[in-house]
C-alpha positions in Angstrom: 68.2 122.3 30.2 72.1 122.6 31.1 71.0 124.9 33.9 68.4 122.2 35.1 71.0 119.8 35.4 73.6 121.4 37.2 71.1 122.3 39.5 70.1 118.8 39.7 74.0 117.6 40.2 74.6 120.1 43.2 71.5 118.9 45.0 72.5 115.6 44.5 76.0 116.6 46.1 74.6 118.5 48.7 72.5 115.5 49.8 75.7 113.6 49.5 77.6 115.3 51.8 75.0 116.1 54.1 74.4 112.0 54.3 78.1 111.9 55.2 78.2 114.5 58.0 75.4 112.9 59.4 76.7 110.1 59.8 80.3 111.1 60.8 78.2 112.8 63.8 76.2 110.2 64.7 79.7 107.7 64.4 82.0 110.5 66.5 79.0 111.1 68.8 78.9 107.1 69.4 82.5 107.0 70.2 82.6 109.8 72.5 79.8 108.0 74.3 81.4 104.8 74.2 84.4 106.6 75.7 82.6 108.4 78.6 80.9 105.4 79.6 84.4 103.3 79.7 86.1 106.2 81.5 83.0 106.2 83.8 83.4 102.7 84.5 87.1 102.6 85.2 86.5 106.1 87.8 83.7 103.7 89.5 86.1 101.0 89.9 88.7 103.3 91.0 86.6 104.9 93.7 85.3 101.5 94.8 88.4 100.6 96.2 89.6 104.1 97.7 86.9 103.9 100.6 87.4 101.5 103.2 84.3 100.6 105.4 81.9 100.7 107.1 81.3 97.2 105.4 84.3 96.1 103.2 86.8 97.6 100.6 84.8 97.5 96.9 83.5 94.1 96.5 85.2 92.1 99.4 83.3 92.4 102.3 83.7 91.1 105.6 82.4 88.2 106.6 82.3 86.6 103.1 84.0 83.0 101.9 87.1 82.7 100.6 84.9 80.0 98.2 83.1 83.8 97.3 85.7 86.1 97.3 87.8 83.4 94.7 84.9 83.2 92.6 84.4 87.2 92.2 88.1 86.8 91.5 88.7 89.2 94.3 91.4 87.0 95.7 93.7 84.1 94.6 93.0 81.9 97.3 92.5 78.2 97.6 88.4 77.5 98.8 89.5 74.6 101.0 92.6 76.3 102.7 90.6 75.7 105.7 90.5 72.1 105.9 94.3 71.8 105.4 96.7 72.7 108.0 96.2 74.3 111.5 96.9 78.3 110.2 94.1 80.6 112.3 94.3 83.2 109.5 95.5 83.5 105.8 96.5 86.8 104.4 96.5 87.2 100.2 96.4 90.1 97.9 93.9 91.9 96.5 93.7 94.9 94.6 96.8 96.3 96.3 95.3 95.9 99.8 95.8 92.5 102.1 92.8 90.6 102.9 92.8 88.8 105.8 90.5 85.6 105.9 90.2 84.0 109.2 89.3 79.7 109.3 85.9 79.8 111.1 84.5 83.4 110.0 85.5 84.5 106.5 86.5 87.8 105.7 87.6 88.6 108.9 90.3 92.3 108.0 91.2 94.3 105.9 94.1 95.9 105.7 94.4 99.3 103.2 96.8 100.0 100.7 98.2 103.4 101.5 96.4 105.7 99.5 92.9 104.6 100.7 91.0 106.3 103.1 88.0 105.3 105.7 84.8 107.8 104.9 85.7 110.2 107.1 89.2 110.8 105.6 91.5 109.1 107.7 94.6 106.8 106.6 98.1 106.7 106.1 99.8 109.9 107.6 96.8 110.9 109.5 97.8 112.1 113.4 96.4 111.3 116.4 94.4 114.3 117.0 93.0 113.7 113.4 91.9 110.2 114.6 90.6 111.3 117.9 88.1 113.9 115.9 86.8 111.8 113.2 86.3 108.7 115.9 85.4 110.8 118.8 84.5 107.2 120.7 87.9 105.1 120.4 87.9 102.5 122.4 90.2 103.4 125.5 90.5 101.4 128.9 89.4 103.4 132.1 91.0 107.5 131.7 93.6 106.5 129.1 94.1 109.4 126.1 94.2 108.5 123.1 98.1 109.7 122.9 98.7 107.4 126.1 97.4 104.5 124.3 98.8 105.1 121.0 102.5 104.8 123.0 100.9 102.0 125.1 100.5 100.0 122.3 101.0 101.4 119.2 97.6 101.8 117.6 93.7 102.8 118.2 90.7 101.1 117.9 87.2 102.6 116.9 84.4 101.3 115.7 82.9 101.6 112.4 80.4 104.4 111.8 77.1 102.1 110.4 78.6 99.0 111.3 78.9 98.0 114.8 80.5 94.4 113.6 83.3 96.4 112.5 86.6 98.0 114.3 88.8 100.4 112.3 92.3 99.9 114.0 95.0 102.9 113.6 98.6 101.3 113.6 101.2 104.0 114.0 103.7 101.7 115.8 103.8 98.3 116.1 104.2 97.5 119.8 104.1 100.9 120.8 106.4 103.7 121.9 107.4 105.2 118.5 108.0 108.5 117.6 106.5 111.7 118.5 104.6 112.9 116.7 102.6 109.8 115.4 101.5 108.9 112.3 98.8 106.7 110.9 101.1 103.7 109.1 98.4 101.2 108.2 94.7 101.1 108.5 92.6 97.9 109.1 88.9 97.2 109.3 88.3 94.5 110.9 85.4 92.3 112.1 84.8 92.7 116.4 83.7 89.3 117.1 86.2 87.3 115.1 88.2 85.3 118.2 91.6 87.4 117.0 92.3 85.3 114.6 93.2 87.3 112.2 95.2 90.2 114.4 95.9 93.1 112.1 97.6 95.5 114.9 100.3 93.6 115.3 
């Protein structure tokens, strides 16, 4: 009989601690979980705003209302800047990067924080060889190089692979003639048709 219920006690202990380590699993397996999809999450948000283009940065796109952008609280910006005062362009914060909303066309630039990059690799620090092979169609007036132009005037244009609305523009310089060699100081995308109102190369 003794033997019958010590037998009996270390089933019942064994189903004890088994009913524990179940459940310790099931809680550290939830957690982990929990932590991979929060760290999955923060990378996605991280990587949404490391490409710029061919349509926006992230969530701000081009094109879109300052009225929209506040309300994804993208920006800080006042909805009704535009029917107040004479400015062409307002420039705000967001996410590091400056976006550039211009009075009759929205989202009209953006312009990078430095450690972004377009989808073909290019930003801050980038050369102008390694502009003229990723954006083998810059736009150039009549025979000028791209080298010529980049001292003409300090930065190049292309457009946007996927989005022919879109310019990237290359500052090295503003105004031109810098130093040789030159390298990529800002990047911009920026909408073509836009009635430079919001001038990012400058």
């Amino acid at each position: 009989m003794r033997t019958v219920l010590v037998r009996l006690v270390q089933v019942a202990l064994a189903v004890v601690v088994a009913f524990a380590g179940y459940h310790l699993y099931q809680d550290t397996t939830s957690a982990q979980t929990h932590h991979r999809a929060a760290m999955a999450v923060m990378a996605a948000s991280i990587s949404d705003y490391s490409v710029l283009g061919p349509t926006g940065l992230g969530r701000l796109k081009l094109g879109m209302s300052p009225a929209d952008a506040g309300a994804a609280k993208l920006v800080t910006i006042d909805p009704d800047w535009t029917k107040t005062g004479t400015a062409k362009c307002l420039a705000v914060s967001s996410h590091g990067n400056r976006a550039h909303f211009a009075r009759d066309h929205g989202l009209a630039a953006i312009t990078a924080a430095s450690t972004v990059r377009t989808p073909e690799g290019i930003g801050v620090g980038a050369s102008v060889a390694d502009v003229s092979r990723a954006y083998p169609k810059l736009s150039l007036p009549g025979t000028t190089t791209a080298e010529q132009q980049e001292q003409l005037v300090g930065y190049l244009v292309a457009s946007a692979p996927g989005n022919p609305a879109a310019n990237y523009v290359f500052v090295f310089h503003a105004g031109g003639g810098g130093p040789k060699p030159a390298k990529v100081q800002t990047v911009a995308l920026a909408l073509a048709a836009q009635d430079d109102q919001c001038t990012v190369a400058h």
